[in-house]
N, C-alpha and C positions, 0 to 999 in steps of 0.2 A: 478864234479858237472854238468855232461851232456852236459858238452863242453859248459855252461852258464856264467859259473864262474871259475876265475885262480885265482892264488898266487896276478894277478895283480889288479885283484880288491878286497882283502882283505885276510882274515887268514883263509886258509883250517883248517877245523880239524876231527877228527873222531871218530862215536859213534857207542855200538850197535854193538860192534866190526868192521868191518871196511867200515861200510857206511860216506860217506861225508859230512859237512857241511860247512858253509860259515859265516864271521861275519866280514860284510863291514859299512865304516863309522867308525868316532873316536865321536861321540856326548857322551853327558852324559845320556841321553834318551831311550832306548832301545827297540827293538820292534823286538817280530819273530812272523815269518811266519808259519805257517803247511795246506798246501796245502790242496786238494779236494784228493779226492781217485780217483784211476789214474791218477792224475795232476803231476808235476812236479816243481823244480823249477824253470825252464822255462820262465814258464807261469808268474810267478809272479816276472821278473825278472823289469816291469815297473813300478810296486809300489816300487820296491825296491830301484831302481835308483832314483825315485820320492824325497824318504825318506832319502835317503842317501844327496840327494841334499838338501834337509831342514834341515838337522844337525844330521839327528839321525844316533843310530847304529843299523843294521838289520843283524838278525842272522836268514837263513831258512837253511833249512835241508834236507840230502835225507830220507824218511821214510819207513821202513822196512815193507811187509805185514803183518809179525808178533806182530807188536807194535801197541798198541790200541792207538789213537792219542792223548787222554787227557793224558795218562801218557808221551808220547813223547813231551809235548808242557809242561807239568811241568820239566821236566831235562833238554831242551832245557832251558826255562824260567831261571832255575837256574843256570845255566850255564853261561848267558848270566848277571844275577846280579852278575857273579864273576868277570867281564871282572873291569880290573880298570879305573876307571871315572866313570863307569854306573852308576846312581842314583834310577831311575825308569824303568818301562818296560809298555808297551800294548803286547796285543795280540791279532795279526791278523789270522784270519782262513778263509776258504774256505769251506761250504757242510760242508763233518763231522768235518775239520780242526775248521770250524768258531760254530758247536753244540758243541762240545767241549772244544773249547779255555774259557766258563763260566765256567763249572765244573772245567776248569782248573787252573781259576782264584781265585777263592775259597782256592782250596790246596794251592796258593802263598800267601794267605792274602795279609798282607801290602805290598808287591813290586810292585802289579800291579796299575799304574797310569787307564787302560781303556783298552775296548775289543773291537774290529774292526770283524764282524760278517758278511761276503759273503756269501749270499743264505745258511744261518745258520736254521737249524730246531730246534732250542731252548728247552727244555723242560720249561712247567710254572713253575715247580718247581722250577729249578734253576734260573729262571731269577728271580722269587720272592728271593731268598736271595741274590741275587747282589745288592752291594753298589756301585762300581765302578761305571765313565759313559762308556754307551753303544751307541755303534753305528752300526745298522743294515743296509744291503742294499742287494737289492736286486730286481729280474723280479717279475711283476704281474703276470707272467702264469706258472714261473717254476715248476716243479712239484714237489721240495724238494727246500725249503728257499724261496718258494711264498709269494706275499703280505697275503695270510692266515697264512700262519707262522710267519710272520713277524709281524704280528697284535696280534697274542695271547703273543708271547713273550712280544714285548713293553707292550701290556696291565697287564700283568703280574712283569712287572720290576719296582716296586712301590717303591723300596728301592733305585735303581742308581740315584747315584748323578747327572747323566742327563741321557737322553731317547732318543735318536733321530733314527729314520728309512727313509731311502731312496728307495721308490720304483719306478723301473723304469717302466712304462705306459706301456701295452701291448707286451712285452717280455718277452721271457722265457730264458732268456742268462744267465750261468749259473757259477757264482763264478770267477774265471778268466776269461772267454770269456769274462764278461762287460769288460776288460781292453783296451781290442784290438775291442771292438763297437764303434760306433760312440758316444756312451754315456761313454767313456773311461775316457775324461778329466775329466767330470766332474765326475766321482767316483773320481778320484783320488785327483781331488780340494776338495770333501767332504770328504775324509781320513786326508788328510794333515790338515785342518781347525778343526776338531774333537781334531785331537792331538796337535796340537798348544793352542786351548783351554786348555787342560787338561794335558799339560806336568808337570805342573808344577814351 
């Protein structure tokens, strides 16, 4: 796991033939990750810890160039509802991980509790048949997952059970960089409050 993650912070296992993944935490709640494109899991390794400290169980992944990320974050997703105790799931993404993680939400129907969306470029279409609630966040100036993109989606998402978007004022930090910003905590206080809401 990129020297991020061992045996001792939870259960290796392997997909996609012999790429790595990780699935830390014993919670009944479940939640993965699928990164930005050339991100890592790394990078996300502070929500993760975050998460795992709130009670849930986080499963991220390494992802193949060959693997389109919405089908990687539905087999991850399923995967992750087979773990025993899991009840529910969200899905967190990053850039294409977090454009994605709706369309992917969709293929899960009823498992998914909510979708956590970093500098996500939404399509309107798909946010219009989300029911789930949604949580966007993201820089005013980025140039992919913009306060513009952030605004047609939420405006578009008439059907989630809740709507909310976080943009951050004059920045262009982009999907995990907010983690390690000065604006870090509080992404990560407004992830953890999103799902506490809506776990269940």
């Amino acid at each position: 796991m990129s020297g991020c993650f061992t045996e001792d912070d939870g259960k290796i296992f392997k997909h996609s033939g012999d790429l790595p993944g990780v699935i830390t935490g014993d919670g009944p709640v479940g939640v993965v990750i699928s990164y930005e494109r050339r991100g890592s899991v790394c990078a996300w390794r502070p929500l993760s810890d975050r998460l795992v400290a709130a009670g849930y169980r986080v499963l991220l992944y390494v992802r193949g160039s060959s693997q389109f990320p919405e089908d990687a974050t539905v087999a991850m997703g399923k995967r992750l509802a087979k773990e025993k105790g899991v009840k529910r799931l969200f899905l967190v993404g990053g850039s294409i991980g977090a454009t994605t993680a709706v369309p992917a939400a969709l293929r899960l129907e009823g498992k998914v509790a909510g979708v956590v969306a970093l500098s996500g470029q939404i399509s309107e279409e798909n946010a219009a048949r989300l029911t789930v609630p949604l949580l966007q966040i993201g820089s005013e100036n980025d140039g992919y997952g913009g306060a513009a993109d952030l605004a047609r989606a939420h405006d578009a998402a008439t059907k989630a059970a809740d709507n909310q978007t976080m943009v951050i004022p004059g920045e262009s930090l982009h999907a995990s960089a907010l983690f390690s910003s000065p604006h870090g905590e509080d992404v990560l206080d407004r992830v953890v409050a999103f799902m506490e809401r809506h776990k269940g």
